[in-house]
C-alpha positions in Angstrom: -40.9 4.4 -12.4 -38.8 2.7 -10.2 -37.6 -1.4 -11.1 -38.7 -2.9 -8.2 -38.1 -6.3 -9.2 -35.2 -8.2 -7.9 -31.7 -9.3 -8.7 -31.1 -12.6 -10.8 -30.3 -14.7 -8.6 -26.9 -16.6 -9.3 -28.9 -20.7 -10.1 -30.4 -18.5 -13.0 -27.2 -17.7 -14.9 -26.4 -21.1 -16.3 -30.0 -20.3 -18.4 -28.7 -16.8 -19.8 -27.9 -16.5 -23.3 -24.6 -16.5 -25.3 -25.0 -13.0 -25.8 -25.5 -11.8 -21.5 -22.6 -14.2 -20.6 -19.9 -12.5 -23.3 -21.1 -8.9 -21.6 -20.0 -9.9 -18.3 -16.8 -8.1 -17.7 -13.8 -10.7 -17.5 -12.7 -8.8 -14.4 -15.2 -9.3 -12.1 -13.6 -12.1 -10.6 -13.3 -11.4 -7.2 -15.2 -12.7 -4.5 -15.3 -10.2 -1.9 -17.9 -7.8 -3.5 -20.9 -6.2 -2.4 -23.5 -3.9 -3.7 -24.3 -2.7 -0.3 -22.6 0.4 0.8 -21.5 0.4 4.5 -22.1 3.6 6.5 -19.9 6.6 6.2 -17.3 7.2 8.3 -17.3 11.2 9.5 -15.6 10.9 12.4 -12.2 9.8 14.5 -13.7 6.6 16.3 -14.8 5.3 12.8 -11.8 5.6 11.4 -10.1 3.8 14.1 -13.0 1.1 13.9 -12.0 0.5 10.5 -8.2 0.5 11.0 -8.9 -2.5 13.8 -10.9 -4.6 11.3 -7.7 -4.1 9.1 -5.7 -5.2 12.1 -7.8 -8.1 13.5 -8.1 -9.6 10.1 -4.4 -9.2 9.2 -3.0 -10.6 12.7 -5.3 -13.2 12.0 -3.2 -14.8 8.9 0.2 -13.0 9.6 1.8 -14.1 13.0 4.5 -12.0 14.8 4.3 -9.4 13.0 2.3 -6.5 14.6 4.8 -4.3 14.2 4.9 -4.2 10.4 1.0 -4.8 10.3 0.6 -1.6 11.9 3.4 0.0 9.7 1.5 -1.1 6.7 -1.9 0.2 8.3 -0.7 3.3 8.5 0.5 3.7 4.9 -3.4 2.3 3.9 -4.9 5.6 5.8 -2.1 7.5 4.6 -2.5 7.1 1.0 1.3 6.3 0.4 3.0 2.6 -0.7 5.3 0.1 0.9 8.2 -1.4 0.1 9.0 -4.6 2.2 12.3 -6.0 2.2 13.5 -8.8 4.2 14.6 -12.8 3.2 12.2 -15.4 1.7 9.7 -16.9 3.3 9.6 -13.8 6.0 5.7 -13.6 5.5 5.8 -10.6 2.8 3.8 -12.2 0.3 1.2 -14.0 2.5 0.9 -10.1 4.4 -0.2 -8.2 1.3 -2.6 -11.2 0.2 -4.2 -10.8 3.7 -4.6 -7.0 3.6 -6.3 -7.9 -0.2 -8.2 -10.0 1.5 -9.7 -7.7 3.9 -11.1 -5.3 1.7 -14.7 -5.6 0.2 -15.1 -4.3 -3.1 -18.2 -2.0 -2.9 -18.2 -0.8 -6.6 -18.1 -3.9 -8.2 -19.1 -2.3 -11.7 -16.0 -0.7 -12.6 -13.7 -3.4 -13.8 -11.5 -2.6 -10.8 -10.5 -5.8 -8.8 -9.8 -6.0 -4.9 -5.9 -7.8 -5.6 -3.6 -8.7 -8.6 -0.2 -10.0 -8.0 2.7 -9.2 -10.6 5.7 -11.8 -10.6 8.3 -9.7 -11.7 11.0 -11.7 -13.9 14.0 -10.5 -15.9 11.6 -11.1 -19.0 8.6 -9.1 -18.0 7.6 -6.6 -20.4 5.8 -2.6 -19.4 3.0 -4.0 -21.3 2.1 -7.0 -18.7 2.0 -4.4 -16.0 0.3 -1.7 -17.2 -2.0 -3.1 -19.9 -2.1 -3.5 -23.7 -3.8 -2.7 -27.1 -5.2 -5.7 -28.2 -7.1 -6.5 -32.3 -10.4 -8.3 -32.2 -10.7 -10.1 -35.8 -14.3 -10.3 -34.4 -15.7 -6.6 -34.9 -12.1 -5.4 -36.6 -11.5 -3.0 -33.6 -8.4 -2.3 -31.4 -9.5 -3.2 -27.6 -7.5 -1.9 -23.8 -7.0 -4.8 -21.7 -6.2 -3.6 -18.9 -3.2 -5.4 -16.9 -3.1 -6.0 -13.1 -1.8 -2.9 -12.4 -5.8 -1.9 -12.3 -6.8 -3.0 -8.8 -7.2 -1.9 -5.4 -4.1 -3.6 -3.9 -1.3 -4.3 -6.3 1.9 -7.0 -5.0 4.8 -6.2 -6.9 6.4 -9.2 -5.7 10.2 -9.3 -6.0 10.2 -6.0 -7.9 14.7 -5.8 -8.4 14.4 -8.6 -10.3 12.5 -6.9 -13.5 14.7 -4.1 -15.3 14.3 -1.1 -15.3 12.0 -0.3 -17.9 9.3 -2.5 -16.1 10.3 -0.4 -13.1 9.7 2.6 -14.3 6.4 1.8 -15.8 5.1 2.0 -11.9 6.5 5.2 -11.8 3.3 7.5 -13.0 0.8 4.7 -11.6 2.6 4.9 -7.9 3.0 8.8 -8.0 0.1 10.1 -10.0 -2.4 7.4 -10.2 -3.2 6.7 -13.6 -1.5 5.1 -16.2 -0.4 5.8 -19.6 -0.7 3.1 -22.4 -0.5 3.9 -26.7 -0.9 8.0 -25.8 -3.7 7.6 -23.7 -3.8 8.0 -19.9 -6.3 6.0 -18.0 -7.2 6.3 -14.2 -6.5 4.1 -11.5 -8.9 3.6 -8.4 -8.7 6.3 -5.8 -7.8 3.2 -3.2 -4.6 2.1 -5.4 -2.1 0.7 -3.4 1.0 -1.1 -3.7 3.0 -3.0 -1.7 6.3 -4.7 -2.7 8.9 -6.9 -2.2 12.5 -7.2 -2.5 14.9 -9.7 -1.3 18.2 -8.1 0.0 20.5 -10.9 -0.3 20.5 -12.8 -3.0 21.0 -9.6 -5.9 22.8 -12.3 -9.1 19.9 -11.5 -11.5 18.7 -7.7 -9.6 18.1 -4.8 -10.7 18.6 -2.5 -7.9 15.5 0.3 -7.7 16.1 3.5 -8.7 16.3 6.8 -6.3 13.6 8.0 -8.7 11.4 4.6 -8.2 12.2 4.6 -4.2 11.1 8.0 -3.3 7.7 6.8 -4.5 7.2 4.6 -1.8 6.3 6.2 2.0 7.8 3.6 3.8 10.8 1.1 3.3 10.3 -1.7 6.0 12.9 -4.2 6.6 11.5 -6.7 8.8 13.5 -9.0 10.6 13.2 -13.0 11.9 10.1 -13.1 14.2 10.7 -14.5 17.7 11.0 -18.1 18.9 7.4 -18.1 20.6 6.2 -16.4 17.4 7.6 -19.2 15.5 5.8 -21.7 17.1 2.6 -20.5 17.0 2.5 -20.6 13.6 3.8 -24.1 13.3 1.1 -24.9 15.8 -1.7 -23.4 13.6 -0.5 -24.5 10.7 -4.0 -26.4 9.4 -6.3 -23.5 10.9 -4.7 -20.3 8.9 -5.4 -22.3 5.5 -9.3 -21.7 6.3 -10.0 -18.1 6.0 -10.9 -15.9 8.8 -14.7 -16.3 9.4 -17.6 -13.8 9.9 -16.3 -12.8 13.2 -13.6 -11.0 11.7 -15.6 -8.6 9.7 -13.9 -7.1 6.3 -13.9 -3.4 5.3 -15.4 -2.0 2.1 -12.9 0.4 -0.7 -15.7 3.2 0.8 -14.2 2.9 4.4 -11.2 3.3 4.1 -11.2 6.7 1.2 -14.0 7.8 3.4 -11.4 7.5 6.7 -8.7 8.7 5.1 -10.7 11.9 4.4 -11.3 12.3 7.8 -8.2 11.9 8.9 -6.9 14.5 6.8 -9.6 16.9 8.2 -9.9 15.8 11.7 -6.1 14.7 12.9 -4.6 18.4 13.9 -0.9 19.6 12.7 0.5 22.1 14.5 2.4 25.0 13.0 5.9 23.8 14.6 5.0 20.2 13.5 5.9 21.1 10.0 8.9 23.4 10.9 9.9 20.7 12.8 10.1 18.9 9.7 12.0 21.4 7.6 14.6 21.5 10.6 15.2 17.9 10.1 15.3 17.7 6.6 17.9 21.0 6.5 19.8 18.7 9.5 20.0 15.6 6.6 21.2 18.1 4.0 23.8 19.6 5.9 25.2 16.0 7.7 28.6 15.2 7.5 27.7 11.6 6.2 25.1 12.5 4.0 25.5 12.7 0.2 22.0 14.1 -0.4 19.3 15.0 2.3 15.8 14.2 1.7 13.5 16.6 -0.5 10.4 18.3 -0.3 8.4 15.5 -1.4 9.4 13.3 1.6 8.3 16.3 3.8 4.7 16.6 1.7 4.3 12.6 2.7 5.4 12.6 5.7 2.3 14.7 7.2 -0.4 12.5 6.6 1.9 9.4 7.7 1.7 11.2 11.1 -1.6 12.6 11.2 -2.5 8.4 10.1 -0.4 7.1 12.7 -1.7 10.1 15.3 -5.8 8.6 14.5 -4.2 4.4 15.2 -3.1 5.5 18.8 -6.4 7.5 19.4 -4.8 11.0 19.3 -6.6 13.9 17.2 -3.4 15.9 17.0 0.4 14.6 15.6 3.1 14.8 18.8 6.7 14.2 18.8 6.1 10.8 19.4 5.2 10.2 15.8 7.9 11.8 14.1 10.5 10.0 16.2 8.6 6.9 15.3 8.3 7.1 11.5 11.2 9.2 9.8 13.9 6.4 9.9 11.0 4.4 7.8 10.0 7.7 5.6 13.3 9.3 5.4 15.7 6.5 5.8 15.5 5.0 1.9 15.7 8.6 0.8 18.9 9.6 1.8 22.5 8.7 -0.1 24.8 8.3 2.6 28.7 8.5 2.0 31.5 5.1 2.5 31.9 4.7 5.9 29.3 6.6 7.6 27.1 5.3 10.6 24.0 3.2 9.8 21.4 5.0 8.0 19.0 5.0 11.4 21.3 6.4 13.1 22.3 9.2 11.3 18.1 9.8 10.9 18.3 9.7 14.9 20.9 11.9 14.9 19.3 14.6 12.7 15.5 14.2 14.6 17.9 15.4 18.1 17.8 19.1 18.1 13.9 19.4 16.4 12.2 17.2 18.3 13.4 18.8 21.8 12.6 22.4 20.4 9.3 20.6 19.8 9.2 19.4 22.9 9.7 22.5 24.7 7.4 24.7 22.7 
């Protein structure tokens, strides 16, 4: 028979017992959750519904930065992680606690928050990212706490200025989602997604990331100083963007957006000479004069659903020439080793995207 009777209301828990209060999960402490699951999304025009909810609600607590809002987007649909890199105070921090933020947590029940923020420090230990093994004197049993590497959207803030070790104890989450802690692998949410920081000039106390740890992230932003009109907007809204944005900027659930990037993988159309395009440029990067060592196969493999993602954002249902022009300096730039002397990095990606791009064209 079905429980028809409601809820328990939340002016009834101060009455529950010692023994219902210590069962509630010590990670359910977010405050963007629901037990209503929105509609699914099966088609193009939901997806981009969902992708301007992100947009709207971002723009609305990040000013003069659209660029980068729709850079990060992107990576959201296209399951891949960002690196942001750019001085302090540039808005990094207060971006990825927005896109948190914006995201409903429709499966409140798995222990899985929307956010956690990791601090990284020269002191930081594996264990405070991923999670530890902990002895209850209690019931004389061993107990996984899982660390804050177990949400939705993960800020690795300032992540050269942990060593190596720490580093590299991302390196299975960010690739293969899941994480492995005393010889047992646990999974991560299907929505996992990481965005981090670095700052690239002040490097006394750094650890710079390796190749290994850099290839696991789709884009590498560098954002730059916003404009003078930019500026002062956000001085003048100084006291309104500490209130949240209200009901008329609408959040998205963890559903949405797994359920859009589905579609997008299925719907958004990659032609044939798309993807030799793409092996044309990354054979171009491998033979270049100035290039130590050309991107791999891996950049290739994340590159398509970058483009088919950034193909859906600008209302398209097929990937054009337009979008690889747009996104390999961001997907291929941080990939490639470039030798003394040679142009800047952009360039030589410009250089190598020439010759594909107008057989692409022209086909």
């Amino acid at each position: 028979m079905t429980n028809t009777a409601p809820p328990s209301s939340p002016a009834a828990s101060p009455a529950a017992s010692p023994a219902a209060s210590s069962a509630v999960s010590d990670f359910e402490q977010s405050e963007h959750v629901t037990h209503t699951l929105a509609p699914p999304i099966t088609d193009l025009p939901g997806c981009a519904g969902v992708a301007e909810r992100l947009r709207q609600r971002l723009r609305a607590q990040v000013r003069g930065r659209d660029d980068v809002i729709e850079l990060v987007v992107v990576a959201l649909f296209a399951d891949g992680h960002v690196l942001l890199e750019d001085y302090p105070g540039s808005g990094k921090t207060t971006l990825a606690k927005a896109l948190g933020d914006a995201i409903v947590d429709d499966r409140p029940d798995d222990e899985i928050v929307t956010i956690r923020r990791i601090q990284f420090t020269p002191d930081l230990l594996p264990s405070d990212v991923t999670g530890s093994t902990i002895f209850d004197p209690n019931t004389n049993r061993f107990f996984f706490r899982p660390g804050p590497i177990f949400a939705h959207i993960v800020l690795a803030d300032e992540i050269n200025r942990t060593t190596p070790k720490v580093q590299s104890a991302l390196l299975e989450a960010m690739a293969e989602k899941q994480t492995t802690c005393d010889n047992r692998t646990r999974k991560l949410d299907e929505l996992f997604f990481v965005v981090a920081t670095q700052n690239p000039l002040d490097l006394a106390g750094t650890f710079p990331l390796p190749q290994a740890q850099l290839d696991r992230f789709l884009f590498k932003i560098r954002m730059r100083h916003i404009d003078r009109q930019a500026e002062l907007e956000i001085l003048a809204s100084i006291r309104s963007r500490k209130a949240p944005p209200g009901p008329e900027l609408p959040r998205v659930t963890r559903t949405e957006i797994l359920d859009a990037r589905g579609v997008v993988e299925e719907q958004v159309h990659v032609d044939p000479r798309v993807r030799e395009c793409l092996v044309d440029i990354a054979n171009n990067t491998r033979s270049h004069s100035q290039v130590l060592q050309g991107v791999s196969t891996r950049a290739l493999v994340l590159m398509i659903p970058a483009l088919q993602a950034r193909a859906m954002t600008r209302g398209r249902a097929y990937v054009g020439a337009e979008d690889i022009w747009a996104l390999a300096p961001l997907v291929f730039g941080h990939r490639l080793a470039l030798a003394p002397g040679s142009e800047p990095m952009e360039e030589v990606v410009r250089q190598c995207c020439v010759q594909p791009l107008e057989g692409l064209s022209r086909a």
